[in-house]
C-alpha positions in Angstrom: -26.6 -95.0 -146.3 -28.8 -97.6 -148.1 -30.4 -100.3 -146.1 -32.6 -103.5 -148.0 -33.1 -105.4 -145.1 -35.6 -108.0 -144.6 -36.8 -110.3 -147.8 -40.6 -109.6 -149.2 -41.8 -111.7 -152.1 -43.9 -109.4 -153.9 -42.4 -105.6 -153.3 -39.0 -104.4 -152.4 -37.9 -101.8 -149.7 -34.5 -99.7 -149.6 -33.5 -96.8 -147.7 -31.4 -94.0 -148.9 -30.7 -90.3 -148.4 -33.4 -90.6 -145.5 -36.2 -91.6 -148.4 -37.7 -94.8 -148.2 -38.6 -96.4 -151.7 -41.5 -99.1 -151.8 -42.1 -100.6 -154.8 -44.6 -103.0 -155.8 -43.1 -105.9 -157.5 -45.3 -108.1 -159.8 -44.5 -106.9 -162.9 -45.1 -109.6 -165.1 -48.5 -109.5 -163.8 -48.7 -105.6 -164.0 -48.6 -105.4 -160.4 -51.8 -107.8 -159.3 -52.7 -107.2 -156.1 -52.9 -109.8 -153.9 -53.4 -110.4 -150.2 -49.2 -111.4 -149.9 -48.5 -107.4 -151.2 -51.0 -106.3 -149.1 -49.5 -107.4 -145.9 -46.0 -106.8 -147.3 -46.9 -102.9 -148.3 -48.8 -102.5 -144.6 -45.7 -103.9 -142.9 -42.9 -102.0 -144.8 -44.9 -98.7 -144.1 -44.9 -99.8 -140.6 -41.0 -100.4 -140.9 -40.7 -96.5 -142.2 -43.1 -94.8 -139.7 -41.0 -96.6 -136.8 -37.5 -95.9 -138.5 -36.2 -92.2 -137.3 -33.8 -92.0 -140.2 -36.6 -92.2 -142.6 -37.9 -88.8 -143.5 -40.1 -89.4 -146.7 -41.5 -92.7 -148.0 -42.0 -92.8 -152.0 -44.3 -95.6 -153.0 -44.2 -96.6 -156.5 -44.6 -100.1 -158.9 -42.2 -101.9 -160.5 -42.4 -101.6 -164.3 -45.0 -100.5 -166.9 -48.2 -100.0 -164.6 -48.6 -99.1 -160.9 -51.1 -101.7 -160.0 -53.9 -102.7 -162.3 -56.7 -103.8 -159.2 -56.7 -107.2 -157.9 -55.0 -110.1 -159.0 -58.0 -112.3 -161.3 -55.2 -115.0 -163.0 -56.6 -117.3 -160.6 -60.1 -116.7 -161.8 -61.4 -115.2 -158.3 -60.5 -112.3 -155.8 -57.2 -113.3 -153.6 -58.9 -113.3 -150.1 -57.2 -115.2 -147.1 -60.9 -116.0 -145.3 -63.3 -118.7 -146.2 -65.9 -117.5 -143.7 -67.4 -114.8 -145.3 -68.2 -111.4 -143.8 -66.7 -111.5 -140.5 -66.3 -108.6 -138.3 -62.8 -109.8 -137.8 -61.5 -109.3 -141.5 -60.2 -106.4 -142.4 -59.7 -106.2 -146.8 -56.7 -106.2 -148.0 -56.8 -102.2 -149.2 -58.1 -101.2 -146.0 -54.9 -103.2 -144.6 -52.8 -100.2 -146.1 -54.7 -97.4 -146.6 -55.3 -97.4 -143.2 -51.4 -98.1 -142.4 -50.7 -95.2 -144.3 -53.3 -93.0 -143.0 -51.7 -93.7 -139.8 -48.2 -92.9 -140.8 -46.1 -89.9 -139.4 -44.2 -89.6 -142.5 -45.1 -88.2 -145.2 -45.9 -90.6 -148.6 -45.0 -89.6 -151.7 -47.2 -92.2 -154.7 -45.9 -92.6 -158.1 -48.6 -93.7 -160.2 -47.3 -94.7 -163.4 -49.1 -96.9 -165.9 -52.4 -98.2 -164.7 -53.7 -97.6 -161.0 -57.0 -99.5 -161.0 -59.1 -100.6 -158.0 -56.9 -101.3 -155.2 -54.1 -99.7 -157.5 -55.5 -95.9 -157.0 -57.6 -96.8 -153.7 -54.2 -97.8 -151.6 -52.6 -94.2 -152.8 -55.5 -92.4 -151.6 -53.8 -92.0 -147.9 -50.4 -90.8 -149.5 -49.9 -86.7 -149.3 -48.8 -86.3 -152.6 -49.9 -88.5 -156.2 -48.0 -87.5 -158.7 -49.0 -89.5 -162.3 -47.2 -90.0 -165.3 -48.9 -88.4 -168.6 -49.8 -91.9 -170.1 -51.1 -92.8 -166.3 -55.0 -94.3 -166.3 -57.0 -94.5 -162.9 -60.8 -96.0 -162.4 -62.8 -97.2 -159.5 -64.0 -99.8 -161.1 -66.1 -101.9 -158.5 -69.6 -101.0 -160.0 -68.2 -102.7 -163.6 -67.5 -105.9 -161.5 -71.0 -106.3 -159.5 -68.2 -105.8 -156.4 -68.1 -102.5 -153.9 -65.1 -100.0 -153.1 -62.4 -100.9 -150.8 -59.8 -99.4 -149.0 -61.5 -96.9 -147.2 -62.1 -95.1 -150.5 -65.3 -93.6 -150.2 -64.3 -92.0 -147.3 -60.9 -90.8 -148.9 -61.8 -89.9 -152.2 -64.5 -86.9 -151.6 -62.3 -85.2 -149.2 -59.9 -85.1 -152.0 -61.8 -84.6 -155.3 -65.4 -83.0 -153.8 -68.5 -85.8 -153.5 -69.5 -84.6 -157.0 -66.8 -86.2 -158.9 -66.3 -89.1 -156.3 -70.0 -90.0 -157.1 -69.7 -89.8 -161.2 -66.4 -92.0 -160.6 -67.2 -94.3 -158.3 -70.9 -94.9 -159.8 -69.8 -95.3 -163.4 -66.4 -97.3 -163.0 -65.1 -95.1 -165.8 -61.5 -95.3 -166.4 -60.0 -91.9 -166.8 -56.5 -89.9 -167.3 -54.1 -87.9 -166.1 -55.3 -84.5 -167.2 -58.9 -85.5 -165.6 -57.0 -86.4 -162.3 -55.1 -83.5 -162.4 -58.0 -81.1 -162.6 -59.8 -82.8 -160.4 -57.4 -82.5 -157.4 -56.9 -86.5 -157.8 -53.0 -86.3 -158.6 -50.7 -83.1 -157.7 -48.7 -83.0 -160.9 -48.4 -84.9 -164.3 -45.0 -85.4 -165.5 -44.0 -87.6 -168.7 -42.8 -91.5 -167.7 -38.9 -91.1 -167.6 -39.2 -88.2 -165.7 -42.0 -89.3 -163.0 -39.7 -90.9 -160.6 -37.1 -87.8 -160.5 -40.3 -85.9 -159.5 -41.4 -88.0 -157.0 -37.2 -88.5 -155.2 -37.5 -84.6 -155.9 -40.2 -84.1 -154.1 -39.0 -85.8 -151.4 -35.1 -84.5 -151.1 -37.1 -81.1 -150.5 -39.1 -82.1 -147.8 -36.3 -83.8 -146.2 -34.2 -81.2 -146.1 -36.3 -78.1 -146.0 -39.1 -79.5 -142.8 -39.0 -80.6 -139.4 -40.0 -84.1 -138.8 -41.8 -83.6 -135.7 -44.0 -81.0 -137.5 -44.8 -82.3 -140.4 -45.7 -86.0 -138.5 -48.2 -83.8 -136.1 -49.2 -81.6 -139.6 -50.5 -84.4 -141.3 -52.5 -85.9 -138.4 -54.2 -82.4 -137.7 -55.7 -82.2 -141.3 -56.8 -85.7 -141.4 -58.0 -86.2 -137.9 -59.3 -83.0 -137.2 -60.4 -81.3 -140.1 -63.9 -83.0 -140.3 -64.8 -82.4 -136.3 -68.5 -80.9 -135.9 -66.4 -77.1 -134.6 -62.9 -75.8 -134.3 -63.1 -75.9 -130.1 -61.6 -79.5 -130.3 -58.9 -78.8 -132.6 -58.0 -75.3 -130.6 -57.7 -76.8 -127.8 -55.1 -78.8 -129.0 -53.7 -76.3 -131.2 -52.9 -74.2 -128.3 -51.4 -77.0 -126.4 -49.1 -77.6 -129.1 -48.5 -73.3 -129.7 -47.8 -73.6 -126.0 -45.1 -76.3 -126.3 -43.1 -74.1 -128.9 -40.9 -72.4 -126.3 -39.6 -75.8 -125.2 -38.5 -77.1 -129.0 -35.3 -77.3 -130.4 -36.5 -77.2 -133.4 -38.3 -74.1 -133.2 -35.8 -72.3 -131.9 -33.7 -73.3 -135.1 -36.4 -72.9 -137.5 -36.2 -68.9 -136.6 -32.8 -69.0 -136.3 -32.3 -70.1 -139.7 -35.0 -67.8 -141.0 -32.5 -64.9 -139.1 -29.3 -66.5 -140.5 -30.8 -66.2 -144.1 -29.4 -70.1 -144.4 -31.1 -73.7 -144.9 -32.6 -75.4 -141.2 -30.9 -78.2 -139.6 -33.7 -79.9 -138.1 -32.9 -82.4 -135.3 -36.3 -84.1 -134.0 -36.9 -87.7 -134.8 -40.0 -89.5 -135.3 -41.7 -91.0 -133.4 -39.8 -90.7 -130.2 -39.7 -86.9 -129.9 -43.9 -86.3 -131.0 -45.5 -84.5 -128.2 -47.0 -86.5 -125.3 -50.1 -85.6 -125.3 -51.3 -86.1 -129.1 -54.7 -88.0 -129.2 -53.5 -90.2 -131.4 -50.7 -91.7 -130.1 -52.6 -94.2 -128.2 -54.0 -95.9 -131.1 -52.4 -99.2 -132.2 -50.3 -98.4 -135.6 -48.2 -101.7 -135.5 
């Protein structure tokens, strides 16, 4: 099944084989961010996350370059307030990073081209980065007298190590994909024509090889838990969640398939079979 749905101006959405494919869609202005995209990107991963057919979400750009930063044709930064600093706003980054950091799917980013300033700080929150070997990234802020977005610089050193987030974030240097790739930036490097297969690759595996429920409650244990001040927190809930296994269907066919020597057919559906009792659930994701 393919679904398009509603209208955006400045990305597309489509559904198929359970992967959802977002793609930014300015590409006569290399993919300039702006405040329209922003809101567009937050609300179609929002669209994903609440859809239970929708397994894997690959996030990519729409011709040469992924995003080159924020959209300066205008001669200024694309902000929708007038006020100033108000504890209100919330950037336009932030707006999806945050979305995505949220999600209980899993993101798959295809960074092809340039991914600049908001165009590598919105893929932070994604599981997986995979780059093309012509792809160029930089955190440019310090280069333009402005400061990092998108929830980057509390991102970036729990991926790459604060050593290398300081040299990059400090300098603005722009650097490539072999750098990313030994830095921990980007999890493979694959030449242009082939970087999408990867990424739909990629996801056909963990569509049809994980559970849903687990990997939704996966992903929130590393990022919510993993920086806690001990491990009582997080074993507490771990063993609430060990304790729940009995009761799951799709435990009981994970080792039956494991048995059967043949591939799982995983029924739980996100987000309306998660466990109850997950801390997080509470929190506003909309």
């Amino acid at each position: 099944m393919t679904e398009t749905g509603r209208d955006y101006a400045q990305i597309t959405y489509s559904v198929a084989e359970r992967i959802a494919t977002i793609s930014l869609d300015r590409p006569h202005a290399r993919n300039g961010y702006t405040v329209t995209m922003a809101d567009e990107l937050a609300d179609a991963l929002g669209r994903a996350d609440h859809d239970a057919d929708v397994r894997v979400v690959v996030l990519t750009g729409n011709g040469r370059d992924f995003c080159v930063g924020a959209d300066l044709s205008q001669g200024d930064f694309d902000f929708d307030t007038e006020t100033g600093p108000d504890a209100a706003w919330r950037e336009p980054a932030g707006r999806v990073s945050r979305r995505m950091f949220a999600s209980n799917k899993p993101v798959i980013a295809a960074l092809n081209g340039a991914a600049v300033g908001a165009g590598i700080t919105i893929a932070l929150a994604a599981d997986y980065r995979l780059a093309a070997t012509d792809s160029r990234f930089g955190f440019v802020f310090t280069r333009r007298g402005i400061y990092p977005e998108g929830a980057s610089a509390w991102f970036l050193p729990r991926l790459v190590g604060m050593g290398r987030a300081l040299d990059w974030m400090i300098s603005g240097r722009v650097f490539g994909a072999d750098e990313a790739l030994r830095s921990g930036l980007v999890h493979g490097v694959h030449e242009p024509e082939q970087l999408l297969s990867a990424a739909y690759d990629l996801a056909a595996e963990l569509v049809t090889t994980t559970a849903a429920v687990s990997v939704a409650v996966t992903r929130q244990l590393l990022y919510r838990m993993s920086g806690m001040d001990s491990p009582g927190p997080l074993h507490d809930l771990d063993s609430r969640l060990v304790a729940s296994i009995p009761h799951s269907p799709d435990a009981v066919e994970g080792v039956l398939s494991f048995l059967q020597k043949r591939p799982p057919d995983f029924h739980g559906r996100v987000p309306e079979d998660l466990p109850g009792f997950l801390p997080w659930t509470r929190e506003d994701t909309t």
